[in-house]
Backbone as a ProteinNet text record, in pm:
[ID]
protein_1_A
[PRIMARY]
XXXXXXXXXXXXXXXXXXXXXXXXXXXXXXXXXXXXXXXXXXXXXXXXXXXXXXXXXXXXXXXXXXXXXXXXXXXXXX
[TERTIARY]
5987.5	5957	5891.1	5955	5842.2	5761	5637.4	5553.6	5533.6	5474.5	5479.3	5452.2	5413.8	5323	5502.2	5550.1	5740.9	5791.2	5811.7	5883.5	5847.5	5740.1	5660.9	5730.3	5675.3	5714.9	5884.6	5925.1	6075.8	6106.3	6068.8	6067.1	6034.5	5913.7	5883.8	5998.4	6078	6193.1	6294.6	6267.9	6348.8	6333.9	6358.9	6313.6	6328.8	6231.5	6196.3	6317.4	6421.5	6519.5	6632.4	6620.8	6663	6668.6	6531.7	6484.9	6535.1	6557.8	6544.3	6713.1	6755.6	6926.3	6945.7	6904.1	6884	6874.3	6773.7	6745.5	6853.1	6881.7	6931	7132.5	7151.1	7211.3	7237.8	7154	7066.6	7126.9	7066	7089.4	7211.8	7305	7393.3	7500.6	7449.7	7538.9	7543.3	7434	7368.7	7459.6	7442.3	7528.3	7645.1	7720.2	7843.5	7897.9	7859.1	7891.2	7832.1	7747.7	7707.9	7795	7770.6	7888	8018.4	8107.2	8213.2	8233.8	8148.2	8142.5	8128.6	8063.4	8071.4	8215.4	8286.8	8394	8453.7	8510.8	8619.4	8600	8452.6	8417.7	8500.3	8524.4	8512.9	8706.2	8762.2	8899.9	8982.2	9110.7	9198.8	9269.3	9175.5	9235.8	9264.6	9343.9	9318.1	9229.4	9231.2	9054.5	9047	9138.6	9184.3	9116.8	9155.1	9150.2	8951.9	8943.2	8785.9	8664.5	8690.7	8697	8650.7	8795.9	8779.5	8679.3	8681.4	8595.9	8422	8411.5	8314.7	8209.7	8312	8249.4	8250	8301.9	8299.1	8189.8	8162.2	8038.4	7898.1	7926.5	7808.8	7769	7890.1	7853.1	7789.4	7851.8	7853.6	7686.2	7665.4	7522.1	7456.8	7446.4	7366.6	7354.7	7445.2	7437	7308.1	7388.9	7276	7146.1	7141.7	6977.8	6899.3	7019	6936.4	6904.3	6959.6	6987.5	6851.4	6859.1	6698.9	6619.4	6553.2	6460.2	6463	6567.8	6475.3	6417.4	6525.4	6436.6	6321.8	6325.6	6157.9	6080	6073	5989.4	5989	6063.2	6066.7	5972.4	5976.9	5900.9	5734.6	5737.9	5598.5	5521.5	5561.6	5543.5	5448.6	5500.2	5427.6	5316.6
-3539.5	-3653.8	-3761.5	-3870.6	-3996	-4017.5	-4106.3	-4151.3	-4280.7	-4325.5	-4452.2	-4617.5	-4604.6	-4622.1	-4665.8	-4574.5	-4538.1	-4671.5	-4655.7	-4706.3	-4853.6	-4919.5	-5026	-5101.6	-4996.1	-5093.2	-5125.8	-5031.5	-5077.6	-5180	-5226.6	-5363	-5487	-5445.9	-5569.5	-5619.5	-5555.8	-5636.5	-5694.8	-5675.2	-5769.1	-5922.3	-6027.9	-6129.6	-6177.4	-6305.1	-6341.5	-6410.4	-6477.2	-6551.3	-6409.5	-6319.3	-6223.5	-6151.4	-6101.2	-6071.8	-6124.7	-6260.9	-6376.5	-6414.2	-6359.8	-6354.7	-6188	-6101.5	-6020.8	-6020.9	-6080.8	-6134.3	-6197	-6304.1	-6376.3	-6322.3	-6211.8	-6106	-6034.3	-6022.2	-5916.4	-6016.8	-6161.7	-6209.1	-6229	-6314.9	-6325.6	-6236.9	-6086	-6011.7	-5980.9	-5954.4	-5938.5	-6021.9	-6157.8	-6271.2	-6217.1	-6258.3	-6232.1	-6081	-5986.4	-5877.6	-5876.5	-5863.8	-5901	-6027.5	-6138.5	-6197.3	-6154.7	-6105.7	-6026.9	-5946.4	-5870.8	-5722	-5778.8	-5878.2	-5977.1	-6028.3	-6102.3	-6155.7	-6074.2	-5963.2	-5869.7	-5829.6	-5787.3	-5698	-5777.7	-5934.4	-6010.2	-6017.3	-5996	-5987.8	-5903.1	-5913.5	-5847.1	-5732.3	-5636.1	-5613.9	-5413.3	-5358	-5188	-5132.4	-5012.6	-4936.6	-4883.1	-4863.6	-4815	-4988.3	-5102.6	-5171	-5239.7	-5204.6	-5205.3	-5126.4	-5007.8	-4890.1	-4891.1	-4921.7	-4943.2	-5026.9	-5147.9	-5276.5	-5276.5	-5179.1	-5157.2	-5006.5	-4930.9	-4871.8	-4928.5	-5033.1	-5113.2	-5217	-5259.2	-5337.6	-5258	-5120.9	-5063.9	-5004.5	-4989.8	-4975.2	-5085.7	-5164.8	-5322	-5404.1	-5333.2	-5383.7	-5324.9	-5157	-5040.7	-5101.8	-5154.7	-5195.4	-5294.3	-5401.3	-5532.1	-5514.2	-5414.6	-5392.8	-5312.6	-5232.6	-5154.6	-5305	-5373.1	-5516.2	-5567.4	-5589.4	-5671.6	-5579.1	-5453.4	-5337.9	-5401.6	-5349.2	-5369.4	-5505.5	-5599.8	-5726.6	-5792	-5717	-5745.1	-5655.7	-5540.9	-5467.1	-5513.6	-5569	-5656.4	-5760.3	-5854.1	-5993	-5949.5	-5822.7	-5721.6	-5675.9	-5644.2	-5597.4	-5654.1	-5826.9	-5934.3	-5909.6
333.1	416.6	330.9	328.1	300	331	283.4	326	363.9	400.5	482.3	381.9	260.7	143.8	89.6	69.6	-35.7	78.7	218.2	312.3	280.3	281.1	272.8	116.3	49.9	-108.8	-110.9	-70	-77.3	72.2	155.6	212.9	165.5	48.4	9.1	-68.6	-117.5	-199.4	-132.8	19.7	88.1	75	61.3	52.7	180.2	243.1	367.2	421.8	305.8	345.2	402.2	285.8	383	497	499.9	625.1	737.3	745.7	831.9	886.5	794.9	761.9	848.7	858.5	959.6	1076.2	1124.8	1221.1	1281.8	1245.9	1301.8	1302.8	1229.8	1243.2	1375.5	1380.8	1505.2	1634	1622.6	1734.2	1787.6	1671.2	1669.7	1764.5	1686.6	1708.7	1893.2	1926.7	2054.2	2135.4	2092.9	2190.8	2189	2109.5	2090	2147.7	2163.6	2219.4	2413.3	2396.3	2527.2	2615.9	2568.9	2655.9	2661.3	2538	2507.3	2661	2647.9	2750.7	2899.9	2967.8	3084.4	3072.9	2983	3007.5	3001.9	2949	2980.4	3142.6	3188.6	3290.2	3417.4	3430.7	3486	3532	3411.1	3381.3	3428	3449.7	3490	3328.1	3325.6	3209.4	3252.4	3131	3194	3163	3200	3191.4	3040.6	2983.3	2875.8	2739.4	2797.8	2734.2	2744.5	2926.4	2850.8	2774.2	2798.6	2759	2596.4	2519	2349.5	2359.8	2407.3	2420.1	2428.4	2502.9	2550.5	2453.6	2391	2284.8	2124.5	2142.7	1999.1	2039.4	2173.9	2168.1	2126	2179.7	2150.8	2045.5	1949.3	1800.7	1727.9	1731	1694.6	1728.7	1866.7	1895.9	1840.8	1840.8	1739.3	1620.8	1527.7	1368.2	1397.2	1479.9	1496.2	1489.7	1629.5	1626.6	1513.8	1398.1	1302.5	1163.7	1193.9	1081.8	1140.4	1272.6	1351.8	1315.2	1311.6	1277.9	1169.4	1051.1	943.4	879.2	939.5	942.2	974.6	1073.4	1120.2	1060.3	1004.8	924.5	810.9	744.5	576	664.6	701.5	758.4	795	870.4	900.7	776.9	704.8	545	469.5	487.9	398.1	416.8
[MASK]
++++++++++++++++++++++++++++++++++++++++++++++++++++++++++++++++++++++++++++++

């Protein structure tokens, strides 16, 4: 197991423009899937087709929010 001390120093080499480039990663991604998943829901489409749709939003959001975590923990760090 790491320690918390290891976790820390290797954030600091994130740089803030990076960090920030995360973030806004994060958000990005959020929008864009989330409305995605409303406009299909809304549509005449098959169940099959929202289905894929709807487990690729939720991968897609999972990445995001692990991009927002560690972005905000590099930015927390300083």
């Amino acid at each position: 197991m790491r320690s918390s001390a290891h976790r820390t120093r290797s954030l600091d080499r994130v740089s803030r423009r990076v960090a920030w480039f995360l973030i806004a990663l994060c958000a990005w991604t959020l929008y864009v899937w989330i409305t995605r998943v409303v406009i299909i829901a809304g549509q005449d489409q098959t169940m099959g087709f929202k289905v894929v749709h709807d487990v690729l939003a939720a991968i897609s959001i999972a990445f995001g929010l692990g991009a927002g975590y560690f972005g905000w923990r590099a930015l927390r760090s300083r």
